[in-house]
Backbone as ProteinMPNN parsed JSONL, in Angstrom:
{"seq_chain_A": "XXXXXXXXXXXXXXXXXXXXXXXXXXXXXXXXXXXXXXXXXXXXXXXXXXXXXXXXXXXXXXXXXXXXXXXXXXXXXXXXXXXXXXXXXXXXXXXXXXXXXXXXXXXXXXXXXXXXXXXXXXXXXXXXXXXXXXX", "coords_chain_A": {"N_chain_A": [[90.879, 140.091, 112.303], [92.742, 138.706, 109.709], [92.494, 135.321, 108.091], [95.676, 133.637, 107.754], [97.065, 132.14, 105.33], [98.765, 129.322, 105.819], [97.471, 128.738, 108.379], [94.835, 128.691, 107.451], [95.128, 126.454, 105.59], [95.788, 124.272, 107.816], [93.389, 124.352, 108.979], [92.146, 122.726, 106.961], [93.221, 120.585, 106.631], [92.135, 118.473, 108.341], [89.619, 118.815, 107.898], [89.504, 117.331, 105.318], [88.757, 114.163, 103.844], [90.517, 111.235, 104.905], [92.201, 109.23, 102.322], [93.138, 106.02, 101.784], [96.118, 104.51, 99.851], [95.376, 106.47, 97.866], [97.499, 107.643, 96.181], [98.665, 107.48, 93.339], [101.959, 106.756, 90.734], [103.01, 106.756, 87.754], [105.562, 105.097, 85.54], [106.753, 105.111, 82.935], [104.916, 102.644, 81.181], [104.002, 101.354, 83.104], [101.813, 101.521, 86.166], [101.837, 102.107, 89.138], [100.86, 102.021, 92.731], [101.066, 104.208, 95.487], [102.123, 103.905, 99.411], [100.375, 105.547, 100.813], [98.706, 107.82, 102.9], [96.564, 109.956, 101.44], [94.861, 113.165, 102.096], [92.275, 114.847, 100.495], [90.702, 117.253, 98.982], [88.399, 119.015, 96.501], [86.849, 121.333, 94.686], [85.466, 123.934, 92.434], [87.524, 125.411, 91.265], [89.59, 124.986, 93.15], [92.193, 123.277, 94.894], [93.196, 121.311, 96.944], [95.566, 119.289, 98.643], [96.949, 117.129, 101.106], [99.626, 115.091, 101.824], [101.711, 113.51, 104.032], [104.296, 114.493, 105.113], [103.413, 117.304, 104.516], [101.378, 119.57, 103.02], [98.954, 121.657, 100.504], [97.494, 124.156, 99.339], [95.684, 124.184, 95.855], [95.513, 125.845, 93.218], [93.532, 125.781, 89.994], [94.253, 126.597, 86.81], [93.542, 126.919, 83.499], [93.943, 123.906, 83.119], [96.118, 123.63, 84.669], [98.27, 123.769, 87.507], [98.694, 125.853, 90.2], [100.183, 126.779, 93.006], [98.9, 128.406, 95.679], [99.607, 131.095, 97.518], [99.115, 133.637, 98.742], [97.228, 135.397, 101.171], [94.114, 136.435, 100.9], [94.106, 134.649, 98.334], [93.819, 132.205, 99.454], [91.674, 132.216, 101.677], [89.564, 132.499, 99.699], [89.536, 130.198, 98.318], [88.872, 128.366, 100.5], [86.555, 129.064, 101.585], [85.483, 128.194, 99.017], [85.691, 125.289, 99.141], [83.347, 124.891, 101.016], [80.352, 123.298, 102.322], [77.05, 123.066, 101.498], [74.662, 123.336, 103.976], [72.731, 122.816, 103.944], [69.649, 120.958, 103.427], [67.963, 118.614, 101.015], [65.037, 118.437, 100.663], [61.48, 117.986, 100.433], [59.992, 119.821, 97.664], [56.989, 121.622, 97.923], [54.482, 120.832, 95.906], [55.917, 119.18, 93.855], [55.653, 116.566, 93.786], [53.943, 114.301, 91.618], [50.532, 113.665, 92.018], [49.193, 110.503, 92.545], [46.879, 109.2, 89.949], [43.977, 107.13, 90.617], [42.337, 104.574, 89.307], [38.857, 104.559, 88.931], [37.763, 102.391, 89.191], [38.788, 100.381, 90.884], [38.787, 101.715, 92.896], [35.847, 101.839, 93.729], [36.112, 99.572, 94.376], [38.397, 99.184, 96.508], [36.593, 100.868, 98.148], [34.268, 98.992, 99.061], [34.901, 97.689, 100.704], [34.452, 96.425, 103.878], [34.386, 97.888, 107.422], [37.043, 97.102, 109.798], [38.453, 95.532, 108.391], [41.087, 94.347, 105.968], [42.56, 94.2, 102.967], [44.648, 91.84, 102.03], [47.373, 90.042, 100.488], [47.707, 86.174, 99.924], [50.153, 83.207, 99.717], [50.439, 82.547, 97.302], [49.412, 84.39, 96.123], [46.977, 85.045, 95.612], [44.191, 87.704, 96.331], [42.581, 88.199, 99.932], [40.169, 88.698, 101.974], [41.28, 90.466, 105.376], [41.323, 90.182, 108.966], [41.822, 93.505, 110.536], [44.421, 94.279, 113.196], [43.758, 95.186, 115.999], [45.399, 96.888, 118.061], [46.423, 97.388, 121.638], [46.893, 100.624, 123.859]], "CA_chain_A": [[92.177, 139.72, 111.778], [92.65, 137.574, 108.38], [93.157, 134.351, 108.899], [96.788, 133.241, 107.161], [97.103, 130.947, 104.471], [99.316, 128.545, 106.788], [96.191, 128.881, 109.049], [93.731, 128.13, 106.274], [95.92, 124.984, 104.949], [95.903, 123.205, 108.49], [92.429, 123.802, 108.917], [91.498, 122.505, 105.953], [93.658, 118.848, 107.143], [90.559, 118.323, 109.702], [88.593, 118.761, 107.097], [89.652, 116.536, 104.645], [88.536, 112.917, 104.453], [91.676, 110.244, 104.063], [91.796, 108.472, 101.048], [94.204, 105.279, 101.264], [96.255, 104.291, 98.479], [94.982, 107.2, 96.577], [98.637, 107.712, 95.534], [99.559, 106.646, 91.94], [103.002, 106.764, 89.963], [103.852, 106.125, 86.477], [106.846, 104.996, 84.987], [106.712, 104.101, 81.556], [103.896, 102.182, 80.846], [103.228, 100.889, 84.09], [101.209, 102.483, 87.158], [102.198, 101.713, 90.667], [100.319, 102.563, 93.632], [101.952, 104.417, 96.802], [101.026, 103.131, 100.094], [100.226, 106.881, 101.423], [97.409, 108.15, 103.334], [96.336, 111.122, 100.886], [93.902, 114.098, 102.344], [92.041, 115.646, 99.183], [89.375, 118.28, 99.104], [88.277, 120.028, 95.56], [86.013, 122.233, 94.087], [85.893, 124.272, 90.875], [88.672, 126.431, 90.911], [90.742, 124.954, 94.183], [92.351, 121.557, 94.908], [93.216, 120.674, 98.651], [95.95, 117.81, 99.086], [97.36, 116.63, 102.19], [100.454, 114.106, 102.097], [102.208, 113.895, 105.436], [103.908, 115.54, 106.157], [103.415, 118.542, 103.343], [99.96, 120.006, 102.087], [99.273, 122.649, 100.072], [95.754, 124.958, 98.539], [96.269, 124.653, 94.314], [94.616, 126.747, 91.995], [93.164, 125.212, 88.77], [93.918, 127.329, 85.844], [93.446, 126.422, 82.501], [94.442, 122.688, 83.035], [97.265, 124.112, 85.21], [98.125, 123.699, 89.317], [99.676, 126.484, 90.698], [100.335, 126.891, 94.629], [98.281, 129.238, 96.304], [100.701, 131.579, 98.504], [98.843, 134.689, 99.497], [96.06, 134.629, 102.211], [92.904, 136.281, 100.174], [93.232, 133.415, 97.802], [93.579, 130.647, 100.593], [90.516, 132.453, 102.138], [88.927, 132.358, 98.485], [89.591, 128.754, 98.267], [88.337, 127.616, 102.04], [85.501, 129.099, 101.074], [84.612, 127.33, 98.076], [85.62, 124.5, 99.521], [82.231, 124.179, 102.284], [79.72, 122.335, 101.787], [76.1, 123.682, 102.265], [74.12, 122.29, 104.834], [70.694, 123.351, 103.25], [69.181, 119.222, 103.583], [66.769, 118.49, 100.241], [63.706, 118.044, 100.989], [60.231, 117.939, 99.061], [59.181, 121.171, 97.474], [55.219, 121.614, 97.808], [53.944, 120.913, 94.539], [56.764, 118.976, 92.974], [55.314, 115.418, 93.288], [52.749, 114.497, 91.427], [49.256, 113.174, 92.536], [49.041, 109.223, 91.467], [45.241, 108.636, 89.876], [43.69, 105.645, 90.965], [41.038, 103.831, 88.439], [37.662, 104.635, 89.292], [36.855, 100.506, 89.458], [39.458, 100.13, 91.697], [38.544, 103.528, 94.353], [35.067, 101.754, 94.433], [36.198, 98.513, 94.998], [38.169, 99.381, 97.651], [35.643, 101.513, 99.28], [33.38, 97.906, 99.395], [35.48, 96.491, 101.634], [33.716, 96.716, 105.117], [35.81, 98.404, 108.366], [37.542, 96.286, 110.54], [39.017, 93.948, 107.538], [42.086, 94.745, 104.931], [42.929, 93.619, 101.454], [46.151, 91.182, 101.43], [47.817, 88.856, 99.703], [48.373, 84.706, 100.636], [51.325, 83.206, 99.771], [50.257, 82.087, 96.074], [49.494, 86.276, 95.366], [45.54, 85.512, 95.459], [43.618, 88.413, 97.126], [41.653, 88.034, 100.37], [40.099, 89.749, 103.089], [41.627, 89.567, 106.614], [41.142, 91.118, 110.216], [43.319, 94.744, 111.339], [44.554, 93.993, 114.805], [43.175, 96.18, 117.501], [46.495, 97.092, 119.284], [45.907, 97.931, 122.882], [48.158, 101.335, 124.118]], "C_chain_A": [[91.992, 138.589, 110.765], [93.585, 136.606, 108.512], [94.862, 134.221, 107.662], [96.507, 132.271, 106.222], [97.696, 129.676, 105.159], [98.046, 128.13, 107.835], [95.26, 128.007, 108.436], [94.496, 126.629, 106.186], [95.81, 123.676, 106.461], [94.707, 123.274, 108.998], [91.336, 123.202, 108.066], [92.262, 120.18, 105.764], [92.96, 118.359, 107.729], [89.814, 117.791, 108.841], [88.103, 117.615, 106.406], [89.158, 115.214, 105.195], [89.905, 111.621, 104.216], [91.354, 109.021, 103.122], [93.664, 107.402, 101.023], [94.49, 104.617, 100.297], [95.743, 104.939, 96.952], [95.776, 108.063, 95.602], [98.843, 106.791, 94.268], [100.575, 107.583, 91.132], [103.019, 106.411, 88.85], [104.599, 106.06, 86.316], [106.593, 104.065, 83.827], [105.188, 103.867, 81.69], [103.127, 101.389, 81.835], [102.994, 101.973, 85.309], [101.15, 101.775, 88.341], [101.106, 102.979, 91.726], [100.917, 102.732, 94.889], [100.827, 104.399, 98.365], [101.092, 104.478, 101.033], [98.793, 107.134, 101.772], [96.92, 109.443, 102.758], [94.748, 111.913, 101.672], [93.401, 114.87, 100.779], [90.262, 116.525, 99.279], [89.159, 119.339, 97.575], [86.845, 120.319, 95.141], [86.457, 123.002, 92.931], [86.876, 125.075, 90.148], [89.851, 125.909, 92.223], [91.002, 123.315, 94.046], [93.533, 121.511, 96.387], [94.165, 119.385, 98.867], [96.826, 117.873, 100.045], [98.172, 115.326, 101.941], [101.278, 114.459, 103.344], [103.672, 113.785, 104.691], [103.707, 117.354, 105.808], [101.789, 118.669, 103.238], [99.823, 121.68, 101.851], [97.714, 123.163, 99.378], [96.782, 124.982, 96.765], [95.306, 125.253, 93.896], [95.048, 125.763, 90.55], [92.988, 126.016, 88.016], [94.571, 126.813, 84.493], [94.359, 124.881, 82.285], [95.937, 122.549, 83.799], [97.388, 124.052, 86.954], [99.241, 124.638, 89.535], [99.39, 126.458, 92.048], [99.809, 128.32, 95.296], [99.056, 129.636, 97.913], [100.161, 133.049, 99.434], [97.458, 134.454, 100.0], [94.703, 134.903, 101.465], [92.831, 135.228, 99.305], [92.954, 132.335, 98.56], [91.879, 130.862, 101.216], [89.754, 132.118, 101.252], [88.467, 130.932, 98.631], [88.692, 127.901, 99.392], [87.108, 127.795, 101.908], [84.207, 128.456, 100.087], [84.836, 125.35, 98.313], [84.499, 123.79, 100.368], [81.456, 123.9, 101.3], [78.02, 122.788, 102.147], [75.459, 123.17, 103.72], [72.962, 122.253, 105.084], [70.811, 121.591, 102.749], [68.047, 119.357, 102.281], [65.769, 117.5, 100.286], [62.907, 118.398, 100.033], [59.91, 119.381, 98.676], [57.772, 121.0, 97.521], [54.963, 121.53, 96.373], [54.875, 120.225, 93.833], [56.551, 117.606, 92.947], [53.988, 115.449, 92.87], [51.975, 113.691, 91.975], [49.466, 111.638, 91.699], [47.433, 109.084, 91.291], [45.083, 107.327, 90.162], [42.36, 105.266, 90.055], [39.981, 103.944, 89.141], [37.016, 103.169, 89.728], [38.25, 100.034, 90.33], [39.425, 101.107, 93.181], [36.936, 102.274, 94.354], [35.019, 100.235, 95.149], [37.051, 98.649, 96.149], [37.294, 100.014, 98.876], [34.238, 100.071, 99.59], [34.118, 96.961, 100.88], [35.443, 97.259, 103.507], [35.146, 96.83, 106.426], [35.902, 97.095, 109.11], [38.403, 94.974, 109.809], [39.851, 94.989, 106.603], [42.462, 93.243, 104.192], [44.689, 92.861, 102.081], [46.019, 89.902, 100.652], [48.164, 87.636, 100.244], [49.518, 84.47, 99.598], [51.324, 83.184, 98.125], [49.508, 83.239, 95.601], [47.624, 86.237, 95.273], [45.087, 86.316, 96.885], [42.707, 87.826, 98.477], [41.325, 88.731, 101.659], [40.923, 89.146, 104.552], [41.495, 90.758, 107.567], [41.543, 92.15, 110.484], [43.235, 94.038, 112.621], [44.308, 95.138, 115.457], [44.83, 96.361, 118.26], [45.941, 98.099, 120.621], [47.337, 99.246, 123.157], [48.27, 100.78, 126.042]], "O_chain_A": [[91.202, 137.665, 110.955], [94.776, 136.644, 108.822], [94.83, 134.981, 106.694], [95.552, 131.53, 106.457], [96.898, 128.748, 105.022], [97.827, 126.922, 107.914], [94.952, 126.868, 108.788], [94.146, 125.763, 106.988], [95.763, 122.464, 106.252], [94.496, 122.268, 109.676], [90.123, 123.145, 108.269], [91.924, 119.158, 105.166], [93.255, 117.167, 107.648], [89.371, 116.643, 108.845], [87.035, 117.016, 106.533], [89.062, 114.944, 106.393], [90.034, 111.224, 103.058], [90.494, 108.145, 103.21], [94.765, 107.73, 100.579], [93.602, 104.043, 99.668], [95.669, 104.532, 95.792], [95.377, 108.807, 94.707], [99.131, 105.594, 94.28], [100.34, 108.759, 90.856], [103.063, 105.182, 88.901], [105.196, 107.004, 86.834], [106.345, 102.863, 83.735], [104.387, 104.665, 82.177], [102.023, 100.876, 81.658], [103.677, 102.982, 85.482], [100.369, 100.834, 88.474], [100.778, 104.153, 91.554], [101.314, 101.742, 95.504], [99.634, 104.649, 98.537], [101.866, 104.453, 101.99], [97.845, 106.747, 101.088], [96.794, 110.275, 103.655], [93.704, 111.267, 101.761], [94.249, 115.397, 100.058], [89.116, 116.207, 99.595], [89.766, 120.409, 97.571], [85.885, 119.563, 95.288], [87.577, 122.856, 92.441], [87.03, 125.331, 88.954], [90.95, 126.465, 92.223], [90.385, 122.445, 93.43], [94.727, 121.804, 96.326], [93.582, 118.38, 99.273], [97.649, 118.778, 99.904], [97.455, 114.333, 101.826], [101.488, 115.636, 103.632], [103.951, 112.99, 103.793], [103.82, 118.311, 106.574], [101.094, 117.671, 103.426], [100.266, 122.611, 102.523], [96.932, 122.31, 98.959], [97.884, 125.457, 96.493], [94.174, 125.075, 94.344], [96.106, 125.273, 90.155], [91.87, 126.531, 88.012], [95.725, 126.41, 84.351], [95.263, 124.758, 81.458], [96.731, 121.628, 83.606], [96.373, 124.364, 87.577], [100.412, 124.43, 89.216], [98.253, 126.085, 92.336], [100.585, 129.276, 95.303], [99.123, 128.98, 98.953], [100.655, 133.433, 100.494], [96.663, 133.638, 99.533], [94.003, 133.908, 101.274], [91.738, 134.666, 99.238], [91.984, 131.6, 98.38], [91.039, 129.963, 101.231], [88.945, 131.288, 101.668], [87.346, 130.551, 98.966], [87.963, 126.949, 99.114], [86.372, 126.822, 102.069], [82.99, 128.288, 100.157], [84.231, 124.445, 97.738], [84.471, 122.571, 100.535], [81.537, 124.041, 100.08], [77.83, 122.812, 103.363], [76.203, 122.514, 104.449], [72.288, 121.846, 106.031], [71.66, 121.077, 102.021], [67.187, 120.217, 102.47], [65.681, 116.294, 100.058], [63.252, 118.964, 98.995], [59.525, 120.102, 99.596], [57.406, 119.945, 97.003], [55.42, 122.459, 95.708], [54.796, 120.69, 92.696], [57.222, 117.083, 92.057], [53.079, 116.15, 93.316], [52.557, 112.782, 92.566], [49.809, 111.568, 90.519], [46.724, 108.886, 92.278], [45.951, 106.475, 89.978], [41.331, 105.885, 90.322], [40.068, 103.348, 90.215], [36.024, 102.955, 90.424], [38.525, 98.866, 90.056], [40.054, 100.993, 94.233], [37.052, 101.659, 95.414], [34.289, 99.815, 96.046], [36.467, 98.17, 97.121], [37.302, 99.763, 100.081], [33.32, 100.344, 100.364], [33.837, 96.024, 101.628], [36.087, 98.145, 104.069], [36.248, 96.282, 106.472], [35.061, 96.197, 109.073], [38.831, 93.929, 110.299], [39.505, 96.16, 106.441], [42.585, 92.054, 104.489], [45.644, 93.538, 102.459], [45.121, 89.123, 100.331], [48.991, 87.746, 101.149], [49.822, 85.321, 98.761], [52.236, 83.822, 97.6], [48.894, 83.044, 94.552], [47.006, 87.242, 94.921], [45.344, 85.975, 98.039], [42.0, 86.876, 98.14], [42.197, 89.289, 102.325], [41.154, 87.971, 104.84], [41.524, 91.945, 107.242], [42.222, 91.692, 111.403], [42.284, 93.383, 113.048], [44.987, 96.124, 115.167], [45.069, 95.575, 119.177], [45.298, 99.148, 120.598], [48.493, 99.007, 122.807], [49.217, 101.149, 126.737]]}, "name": "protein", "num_of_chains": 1, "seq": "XXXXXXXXXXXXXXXXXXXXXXXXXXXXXXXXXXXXXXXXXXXXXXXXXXXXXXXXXXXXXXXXXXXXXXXXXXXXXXXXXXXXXXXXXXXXXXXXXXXXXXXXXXXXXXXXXXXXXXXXXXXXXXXXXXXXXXX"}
């Protein structure tokens, strides 16, 4: 069974994140801000707003908001509304390798086990102990 547009529209209030004071008015030349808790959700063809106690699915056409009334477009819309939830991560091969100076690979390889390279407080190099941690 297909869900309703009425359907669609109040689960798409959940959804939303609230945005206070994201009400503004003009009049004339000045811009007032209304002290409303607005719900808003868009994507590239839909637009999602929630004022209590009204909300409504718009369609964005050609610089235009019309009200989305029949259920395949609400479905349309809910749709393009998610959000993936494919996480980006590293592709294999997409960082590159950093080279390290050949007089710097053999100078660290001089530096005998049980000791590491740091810095004192005044940035000059010097050797110092690893700690042995016991498990």
């Amino acid at each position: 069974m297909a869900k309703k547009a009425a359907d669609i529209t109040k689960a798409l209030k959940l959804k939303a994140k609230p945005r206070p004071n994201a009400l503004t008015f003009r009049v004339g030349v000045k811009k007032y801000t209304l002290p409303f808790e607005v719900r808003a959700l868009n994507s590239d063809g839909y637009l999602f707003v929630h004022i209590p106690p009204a909300a409504n699915i718009l369609k964005i056409e050609g610089g235009k908001l019309t009200v989305v009334e029949d259920d395949s477009s609400a479905a349309e819309a809910q749709a393009s509304f998610r959000e993936s939830r494919k996480r980006g991560g590293r592709t294999r091969g997409a960082t590159k390798s950093v080279e390290l100076d050949p007089a710097i690979a053999d100078a660290l390889k001089k530096i005998p086990s049980g000791y590491k390279l740091v810095f004192d407080a005044s940035g000059a190099p010097r050797l110092a102990k690893t700690r042995k941690r016991s498990k």
